[in-house]
C-alpha positions as CSV (number, residue, x, y, z in Angstrom):
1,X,61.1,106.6,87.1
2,X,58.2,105.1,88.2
3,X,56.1,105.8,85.1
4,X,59.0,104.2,83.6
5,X,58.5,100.8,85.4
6,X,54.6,100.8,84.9
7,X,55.0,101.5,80.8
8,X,57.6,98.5,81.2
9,X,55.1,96.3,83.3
10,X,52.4,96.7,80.9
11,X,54.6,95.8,77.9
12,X,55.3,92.8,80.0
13,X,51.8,92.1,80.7
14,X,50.1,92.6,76.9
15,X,53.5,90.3,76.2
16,X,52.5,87.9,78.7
17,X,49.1,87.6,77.3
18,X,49.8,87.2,74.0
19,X,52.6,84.2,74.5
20,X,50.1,82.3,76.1
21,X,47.8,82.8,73.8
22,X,49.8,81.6,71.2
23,X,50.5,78.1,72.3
24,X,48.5,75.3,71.6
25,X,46.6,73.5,73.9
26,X,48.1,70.1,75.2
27,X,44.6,68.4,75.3
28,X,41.0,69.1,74.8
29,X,37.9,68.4,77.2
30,X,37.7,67.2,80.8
31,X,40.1,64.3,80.3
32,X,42.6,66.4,78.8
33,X,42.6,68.7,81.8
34,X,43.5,65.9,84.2
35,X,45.6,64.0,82.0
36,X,47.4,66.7,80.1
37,X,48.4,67.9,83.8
38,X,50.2,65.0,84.5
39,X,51.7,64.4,81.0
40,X,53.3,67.6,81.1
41,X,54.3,67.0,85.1
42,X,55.8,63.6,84.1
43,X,57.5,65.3,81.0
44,X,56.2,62.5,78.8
45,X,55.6,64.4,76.1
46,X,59.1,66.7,75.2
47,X,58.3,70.2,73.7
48,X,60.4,71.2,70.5
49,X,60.6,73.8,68.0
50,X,58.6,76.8,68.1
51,X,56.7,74.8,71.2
52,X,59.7,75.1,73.4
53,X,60.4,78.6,72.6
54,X,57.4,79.7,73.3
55,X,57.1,78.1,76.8
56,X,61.0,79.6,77.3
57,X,59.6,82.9,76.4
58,X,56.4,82.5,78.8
59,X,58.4,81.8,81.9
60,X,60.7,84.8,81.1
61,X,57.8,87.1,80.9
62,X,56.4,85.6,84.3
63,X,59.4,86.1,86.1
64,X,60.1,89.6,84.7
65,X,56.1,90.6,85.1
66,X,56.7,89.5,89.2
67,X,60.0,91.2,89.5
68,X,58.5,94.0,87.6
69,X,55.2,93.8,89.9
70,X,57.0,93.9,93.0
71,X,59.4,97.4,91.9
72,X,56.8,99.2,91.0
73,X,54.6,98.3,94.1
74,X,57.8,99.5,95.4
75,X,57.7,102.6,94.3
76,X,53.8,103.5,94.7
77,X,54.3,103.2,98.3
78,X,57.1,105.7,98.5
């Protein structure tokens, strides 16, 4: 069972990866980083389309890579 969770979690990790990868970046340079931040705090700018899926999809992964994280940490220690 436990090799089970760890294929799982790296599945989860590699898909992870390559979601974030795939977005675009919200801003370029030094400026972007500080303003893009609070653009996309603010929610001035609205995600749509492939944009929104992808971000959907992300914060699936995330959740299911902790939970997954967490189980098999779980079971190493038994």
């Amino acid at each position: 069972m436990e090799q089970v969770f760890k294929i799982i979690l790296v599945i989860f990790a590699v898909g992870l990866i390559a979601v974030v990868l795939l977005q675009k970046g919200k801003s370029a340079g030094l400026a972007g980083a500080i303003s893009g931040g609070a653009e996309h705090l603010f929610g001035k700018q609205k995600a749509r389309g492939l944009d929104l899926f992808l971000q959907r999809l992300t914060v699936v992964l995330a959740a299911g890579f902790f939970i997954l994280a967490l189980v098999v940490a779980y079971f190493v220690s038994n």
